[in-house]
N, C-alpha and C positions, 0 to 999 in steps of 0.2 A: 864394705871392704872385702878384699881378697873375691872379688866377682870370674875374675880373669885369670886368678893363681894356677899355675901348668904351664898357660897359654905363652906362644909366643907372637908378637903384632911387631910387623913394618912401619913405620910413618915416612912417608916421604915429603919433602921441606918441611921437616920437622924442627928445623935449626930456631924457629922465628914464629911468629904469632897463632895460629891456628894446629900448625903442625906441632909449636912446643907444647901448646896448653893440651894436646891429643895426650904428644907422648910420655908427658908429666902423670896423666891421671889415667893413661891405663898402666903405665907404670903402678903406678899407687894402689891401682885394683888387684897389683898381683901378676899380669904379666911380665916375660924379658922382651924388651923392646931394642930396638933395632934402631937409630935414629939416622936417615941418609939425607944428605943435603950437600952442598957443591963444595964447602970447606973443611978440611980437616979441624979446625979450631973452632967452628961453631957447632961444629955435632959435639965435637969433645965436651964441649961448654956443656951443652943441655944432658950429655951421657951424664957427667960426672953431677952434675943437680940430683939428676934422678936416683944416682948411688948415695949421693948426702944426704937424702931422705930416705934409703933403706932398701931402695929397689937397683933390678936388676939391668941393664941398659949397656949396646955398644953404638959407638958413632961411626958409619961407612960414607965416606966421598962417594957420592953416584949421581951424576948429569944423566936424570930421567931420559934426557934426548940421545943418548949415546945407547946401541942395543949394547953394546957388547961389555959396559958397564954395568948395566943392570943385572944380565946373566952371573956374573961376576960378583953385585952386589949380595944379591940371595945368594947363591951358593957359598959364600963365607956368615952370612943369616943363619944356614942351615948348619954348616961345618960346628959354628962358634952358639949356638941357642939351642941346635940342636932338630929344627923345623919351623914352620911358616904357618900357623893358624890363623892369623887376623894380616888384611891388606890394607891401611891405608893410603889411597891415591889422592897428595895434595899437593905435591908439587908443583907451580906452572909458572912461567917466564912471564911476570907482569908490568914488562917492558915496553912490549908489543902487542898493546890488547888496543890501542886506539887506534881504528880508522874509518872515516867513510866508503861505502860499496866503493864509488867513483875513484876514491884515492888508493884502494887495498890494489898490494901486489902480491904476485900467487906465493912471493918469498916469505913473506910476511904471515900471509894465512901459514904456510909452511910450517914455520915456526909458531905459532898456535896448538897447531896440531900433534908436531913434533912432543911438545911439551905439556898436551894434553890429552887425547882419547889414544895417539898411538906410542904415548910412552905408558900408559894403564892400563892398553892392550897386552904389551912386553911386559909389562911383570904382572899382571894375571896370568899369562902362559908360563913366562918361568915360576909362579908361585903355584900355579895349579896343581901339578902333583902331589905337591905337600898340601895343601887344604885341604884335598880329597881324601889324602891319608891322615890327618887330621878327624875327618867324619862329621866336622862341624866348624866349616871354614868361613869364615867371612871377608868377607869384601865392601869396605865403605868407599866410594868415588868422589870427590867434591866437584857437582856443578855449580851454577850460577843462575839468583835471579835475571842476570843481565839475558841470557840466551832465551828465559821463560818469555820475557815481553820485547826482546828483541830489542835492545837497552840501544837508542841512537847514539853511533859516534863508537861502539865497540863489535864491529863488525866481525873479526876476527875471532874475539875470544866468545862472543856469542856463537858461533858459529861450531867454535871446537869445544866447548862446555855442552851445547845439544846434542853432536857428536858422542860425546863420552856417556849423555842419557843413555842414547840410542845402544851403544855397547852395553851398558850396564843392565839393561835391561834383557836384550838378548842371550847374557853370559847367566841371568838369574833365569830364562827359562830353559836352558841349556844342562845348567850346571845344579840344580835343584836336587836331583835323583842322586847325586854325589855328596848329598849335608850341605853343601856350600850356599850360604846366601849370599847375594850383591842387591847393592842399595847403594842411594844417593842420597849427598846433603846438599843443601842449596844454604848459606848461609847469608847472612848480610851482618858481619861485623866490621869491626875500627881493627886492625891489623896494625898498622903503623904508627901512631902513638898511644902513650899511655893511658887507659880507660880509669877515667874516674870513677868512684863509686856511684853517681847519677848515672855514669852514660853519656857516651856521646849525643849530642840530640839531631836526632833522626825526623823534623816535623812533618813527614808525609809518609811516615808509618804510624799503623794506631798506636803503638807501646811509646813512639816519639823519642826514642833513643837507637842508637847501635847498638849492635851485640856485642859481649865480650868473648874473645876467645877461650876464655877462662870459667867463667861460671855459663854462658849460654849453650856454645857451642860443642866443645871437647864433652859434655854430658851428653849430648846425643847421640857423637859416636860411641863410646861407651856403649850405650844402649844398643845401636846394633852390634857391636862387638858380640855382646853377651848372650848368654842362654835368653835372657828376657825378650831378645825378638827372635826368637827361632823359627817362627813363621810368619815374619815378614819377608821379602825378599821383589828385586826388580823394582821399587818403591824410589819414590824421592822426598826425604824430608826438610823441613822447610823454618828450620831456628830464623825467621829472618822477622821477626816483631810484628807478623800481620801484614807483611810489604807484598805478599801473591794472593790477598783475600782473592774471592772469586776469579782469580784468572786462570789462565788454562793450566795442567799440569804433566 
């Protein structure tokens, strides 16, 4: 407990699976969390969770695609928690993540992009200052196995989840000498309905279940959050049940 207490952590589309199970348990570890997601009622929801258990939490409306909300978004981050120590980037439009080469139109990737590596570019730039003065900032990305093996039929979001590696990795050899680490998750959970205590059953991973947002995933952010990875950094980890054995990384 209290890993994170000081700290203050972003999540973005934290409203919902991945992002709430984040912003729930670094809550819980002690930091004030920041919760943005495209409704005013759904951050409220998970802010006020987080205060029913003890911790500290606001809900900000921010459409990762829009810059001038995001600027917007941190600087009341900053005004109202007081600075920006931990980034989580999870937000993305999982609307328009299907398409064949043949059928993808460049609007389509657009919006990929928009809601991937170039909306986590934007608020790595607006958060950067504060991380640095921080001394010990973090930055977690969420890519995807799909972009690792080049998942057929998700052309798109393969495309802007590699993208976001590719940044991520450039901003941790960049941004190193400033305390700040950046890293990646590559998850593969069940997001959308309820996860039984078995597990979704995943039969073409070795563990032969999904992950949950909840006890798999949200623990490994954590983990770079915290002092405990302080020399990892530009990395992608890989909570996904054994689904990237030996493939490239």
């Amino acid at each position: 407990m209290n890993r994170l207490e000081g700290r203050v952590a972003i999540v973005t589309g934290g409203s919902r699976g991945i992002g709430r199970a984040t912003a729930k348990l670094l809550a819980a570890e002690g930091a004030k969390v920041a919760v943005l997601s495209l409704t005013q009622a759904s951050v409220d929801q998970v802010a006020a969770e987080i205060e029913a258990d003890g911790g500290t939490a606001i809900g900000i409306v921010c459409d990762v695609a829009d810059a001038d909300q995001i600027t917007a978004a941190v600087q009341q981050v900053v005004d109202a928690l007081g600075g920006v120590d931990i980034l989580v980037n999870n937000a993305f439009d999982k609307s328009v993540v299907n398409a064949k080469v043949t059928e993808l139109s460049v609007n389509q990737l657009q919006r990929n992009f928009d809601t991937g590596p170039i909306a986590h570019l934007r608020l790595m730039q607006a958060c950067y200052p504060h991380l640095k003065k921080s001394g010990a900032g973090r930055v977690i990305n969420f890519a995807s196995m799909a972009g690792v093996l080049s998942l057929a039929g998700h052309a798109p979001y393969s495309m802007a989840k590699e993208a976001g590696r590719t940044l991520t990795r450039f901003a941790a050899r960049e941004w190193g000498t400033d305390g700040i680490t950046v890293n990646n998750v590559l998850p593969v959970a069940n997001t959308f309905t309820e996860v039984p205590e078995a597990g979704i059953p995943a039969p073409n991973t070795p563990m032969a279940r999904m992950g949950s947002p909840d006890a798999d995933i949200a623990p490994v952010v954590l983990f770079l959050a915290s002092k405990d990875s302080q020399f990892i950094t530009g990395s992608s980890l890989t909570p996904d049940g054994g689904a990237l054995i030996d493939s490239a990384r």
